[in-house]
N, C-alpha and C positions, 0 to 999 in steps of 0.2 A: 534425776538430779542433773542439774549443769555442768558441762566438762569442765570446768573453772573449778566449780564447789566440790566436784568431786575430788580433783587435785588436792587443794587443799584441806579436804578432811582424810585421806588416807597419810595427808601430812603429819596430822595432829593426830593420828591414832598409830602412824608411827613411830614418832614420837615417845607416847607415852608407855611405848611395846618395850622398846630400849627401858624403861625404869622397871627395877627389877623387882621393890618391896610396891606392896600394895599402898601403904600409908602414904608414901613419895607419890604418887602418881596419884594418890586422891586430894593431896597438899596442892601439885602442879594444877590439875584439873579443877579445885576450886581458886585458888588465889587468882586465875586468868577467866576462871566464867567459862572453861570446855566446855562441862558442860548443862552451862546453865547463868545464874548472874555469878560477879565475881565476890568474892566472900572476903572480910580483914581477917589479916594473923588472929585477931583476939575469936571471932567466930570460930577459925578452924582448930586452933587452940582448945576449945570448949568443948568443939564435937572430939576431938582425939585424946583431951585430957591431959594435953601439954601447954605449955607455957608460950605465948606471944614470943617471944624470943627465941623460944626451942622453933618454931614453924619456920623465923624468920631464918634461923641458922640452917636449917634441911633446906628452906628454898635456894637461899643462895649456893646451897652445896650441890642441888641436883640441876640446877642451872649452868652450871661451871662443865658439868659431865655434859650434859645434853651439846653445851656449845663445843665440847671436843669433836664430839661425836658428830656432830654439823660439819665440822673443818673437817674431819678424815671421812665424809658421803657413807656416815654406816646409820642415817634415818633414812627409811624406807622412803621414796617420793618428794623428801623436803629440795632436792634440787631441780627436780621439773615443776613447784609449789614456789620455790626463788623467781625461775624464770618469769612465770607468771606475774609477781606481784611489780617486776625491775623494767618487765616491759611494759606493762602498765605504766610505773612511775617515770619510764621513760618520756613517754607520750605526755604525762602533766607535769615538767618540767623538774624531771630528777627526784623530787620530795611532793608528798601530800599529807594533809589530816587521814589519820587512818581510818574516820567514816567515808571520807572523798574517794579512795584506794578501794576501799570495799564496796562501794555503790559503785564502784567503776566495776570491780571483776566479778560481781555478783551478778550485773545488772540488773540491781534494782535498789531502795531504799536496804541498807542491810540490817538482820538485827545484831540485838547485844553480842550473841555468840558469835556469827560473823563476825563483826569485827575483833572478837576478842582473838578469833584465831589468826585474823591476819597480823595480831601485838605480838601473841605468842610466837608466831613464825619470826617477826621481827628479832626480837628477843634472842633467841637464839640461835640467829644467823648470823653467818661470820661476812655474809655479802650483803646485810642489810644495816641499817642505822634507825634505831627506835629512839626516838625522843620522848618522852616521859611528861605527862601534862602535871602544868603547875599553874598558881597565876598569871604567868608569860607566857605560853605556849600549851598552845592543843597537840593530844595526842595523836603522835604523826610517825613516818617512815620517809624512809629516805635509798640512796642507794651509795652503798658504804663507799667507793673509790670517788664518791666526790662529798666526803668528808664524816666525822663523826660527831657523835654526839655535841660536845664542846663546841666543835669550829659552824659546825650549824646555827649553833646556839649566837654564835659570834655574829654569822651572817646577817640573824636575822634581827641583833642587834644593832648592827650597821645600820640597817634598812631604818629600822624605830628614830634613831637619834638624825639619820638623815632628813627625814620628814617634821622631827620635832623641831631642827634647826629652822629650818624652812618656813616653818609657822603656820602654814597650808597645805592642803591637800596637795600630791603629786599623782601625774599620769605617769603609767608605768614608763613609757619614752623618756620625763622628764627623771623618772629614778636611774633608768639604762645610760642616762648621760652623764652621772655623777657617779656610777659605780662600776665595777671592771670584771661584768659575766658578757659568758658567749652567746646569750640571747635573753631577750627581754622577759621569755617566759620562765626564765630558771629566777626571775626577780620575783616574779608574781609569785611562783612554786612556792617560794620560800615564806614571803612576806604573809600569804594565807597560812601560814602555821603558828600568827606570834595572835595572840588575843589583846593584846596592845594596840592593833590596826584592823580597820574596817573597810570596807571598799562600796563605791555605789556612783554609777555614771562614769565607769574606768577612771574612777577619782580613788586613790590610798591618801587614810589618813591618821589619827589618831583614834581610837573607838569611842573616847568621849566627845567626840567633835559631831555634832549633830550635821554638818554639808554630809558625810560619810556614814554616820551611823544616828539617823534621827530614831529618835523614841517617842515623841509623840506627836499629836496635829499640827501644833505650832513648829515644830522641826520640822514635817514631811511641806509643809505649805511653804515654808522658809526654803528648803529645797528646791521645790517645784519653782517657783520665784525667780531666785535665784540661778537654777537652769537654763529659764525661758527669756530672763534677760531684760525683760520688758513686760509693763501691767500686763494685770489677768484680770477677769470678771470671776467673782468668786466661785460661780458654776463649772467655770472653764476650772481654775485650780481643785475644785474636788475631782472631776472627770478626769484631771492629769494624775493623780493622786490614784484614783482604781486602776488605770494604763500602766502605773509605773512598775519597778522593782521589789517598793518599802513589803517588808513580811506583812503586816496588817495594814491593809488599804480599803479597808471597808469603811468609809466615811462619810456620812449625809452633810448634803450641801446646807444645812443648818447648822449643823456641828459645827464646818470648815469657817460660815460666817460667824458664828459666836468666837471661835478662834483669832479670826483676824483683828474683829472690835475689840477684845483684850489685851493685844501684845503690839506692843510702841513701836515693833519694827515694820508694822505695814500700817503704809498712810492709805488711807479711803481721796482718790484723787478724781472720780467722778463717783458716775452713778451704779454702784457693785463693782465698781472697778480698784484694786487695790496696786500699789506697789511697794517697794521695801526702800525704807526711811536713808538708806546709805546710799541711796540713789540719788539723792538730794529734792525729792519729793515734796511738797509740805502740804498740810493737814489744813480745812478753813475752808470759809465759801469762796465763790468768785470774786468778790469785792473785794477779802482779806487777801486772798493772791494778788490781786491788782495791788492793793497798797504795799504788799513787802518789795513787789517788782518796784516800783515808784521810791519807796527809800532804800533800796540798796542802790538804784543808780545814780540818787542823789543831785537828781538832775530830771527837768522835763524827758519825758518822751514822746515820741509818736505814736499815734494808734496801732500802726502797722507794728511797730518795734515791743508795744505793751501785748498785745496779742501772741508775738512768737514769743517770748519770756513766759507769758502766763502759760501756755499752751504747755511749754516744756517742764513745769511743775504741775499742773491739774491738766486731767482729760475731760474736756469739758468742751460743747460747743462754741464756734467764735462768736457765733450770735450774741451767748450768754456773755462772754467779757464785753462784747460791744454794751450790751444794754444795759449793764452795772456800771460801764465808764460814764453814764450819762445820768449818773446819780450823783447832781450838783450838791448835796451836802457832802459829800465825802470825796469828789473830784472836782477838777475844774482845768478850764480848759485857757493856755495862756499864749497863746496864737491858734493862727489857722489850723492847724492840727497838731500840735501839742499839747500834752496832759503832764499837770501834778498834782498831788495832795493840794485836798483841803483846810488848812489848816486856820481860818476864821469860825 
């Protein structure tokens, strides 16, 4: 066994040495998943033949003793089983998800019982801070002298409402300028423990906001896009899409074009070539870009002048805009080199 895993299981079986009835210590050891999955009051209730209520009143009661006995060091190993978990948390910025914490001391993906012992250690540690998972927040640890349950909770409310004001995504640098910690990583520590925020390209954001947390082709393509700044050939954005971070990136370049011809926010501005509509991109053959260039300016132009105009809505050859200028029903040329609409 791992000197890590082994710490902390002569923890948890110190622990449950100090509970002195059998029923207690098989109440503690299911309600946390010791050892095994973690079980409701109404289950252990059913196997003991007491009431949801009666379990709930025993746990809170033998939890109370355990945390005495935490503060006066009379569990066997729970404070070389502290240090372990606070230097850890040290290193990931004061607080993590309690899967993060235990894939760190495990080293490796942890299971259910791992991490259930590293909640239980929480739990009833007087030097740690257990946060409790709800719809706002993943189940996570913390290290108690820089704050409790509540003022965490505060924290990592701050952070939510900071980025909801903002309307976009923040790099952690732009959250460290608006908020008053001693380093940028106690920002991130905290902000990966609210399930209200998402993260992707050291971009925090909201978790319904597809730039941060895309959930389907149309989001990851939107993203990639969006990244690069500048069209892609629809090959090039599936191949960025397998490169990237997104959890499911397995996407055929047919998929990704059937994607793009569906959704109004990528204009087709040559040939596989796509951009995104907010770009000020527009949609149409060469001819129809030449006539919008032509009535927005409201005024002849030159060859030279309709070419860089077209060029920077369509990626398209100049040859092509030359040879569609020279389609006398729909242009005409009214000096030496000036063009406008046809309008006879």
């Amino acid at each position: 066994m791992d000197q890590n895993a082994e710490v902390i299981a002569k923890a948890i079986s110190g622990s449950l040495s100090i509970i002195e009835q059998d029923r207690e210590k098989e109440i503690i050891s299911r309600r946390f998943g010791l050892s095994g999955q973690k079980e409701t009051l109404e289950q252990i209730g059913d196997m003991l033949s007491i009431t949801r209520e009666r379990v709930r009143q025993l746990e809170k009661a033998i939890l109370i003793r355990l945390r005495i006995s935490a503060e006066d060091n009379k569990i066997p190993d729970l404070a070389h089983a502290e240090k372990i978990i606070i230097r850890n948390l040290t290193e990931m910025g004061r607080i993590a998800r309690v899967s993060d914490i235990a894939e760190k001391i495990f080293g490796k993906k942890a299971t259910e019982k791992e991490e259930s012992a590293i909640t239980f250690i929480g739990e009833i540690s007087t030097n740690l801070t257990l946060i409790e998972e709800n719809d706002k927040y993943f189940n996570s640890i913390g290290i108690a002298e820089y704050g409790k349950e509540k003022e965490i909770k505060a924290k990592v409310d701050e952070i939510v409402n900071l980025i909801k004001k903002n309307k976009a995504p923040m790099t952690i640098d732009e959250l460290d300028n608006n908020l008053n910690y001693e380093h940028p990583d106690h920002i991130k520590a905290i902000a990966s423990t609210s399930k209200l925020l998402a993260t992707l390209n050291n971009l925090w954001g909201l978790a319904k906001w597809p730039t941060v947390n895309p959930k389907n082709i149309r989001d990851k393509i939107y993203v990639v896009l969006e990244e690069k700044k500048e069209p892609m050939h629809f090959e090039e954005i599936a191949e960025a899409i397998k490169q990237s971070d997104f959890r499911r990136k397995n996407v055929t370049i047919q998929a990704i074009h059937n994607e793009l011809i569906k959704d109004s926010r990528f204009v087709l501005i040559g040939r596989g070539i796509y951009a995104l509509d907010s770009w000020g991109y527009k949609k149409g053959t060469a001819a129809e870009t030449i006539s919008d260039v032509l009535r927005q300016a409201k005024k002849p132009l030159t060859r030279e002048q309709i070419v860089k105009r077209v060029l920077a809505l369509r990626k398209i050859k100049e040859t092509t805009i030359l040879l569609n200028l020279q389609n006398k029903k729909l242009f005409k040329k009214v000096d030496k080199n000036l063009y406008t609409i046809n309008e006879e």
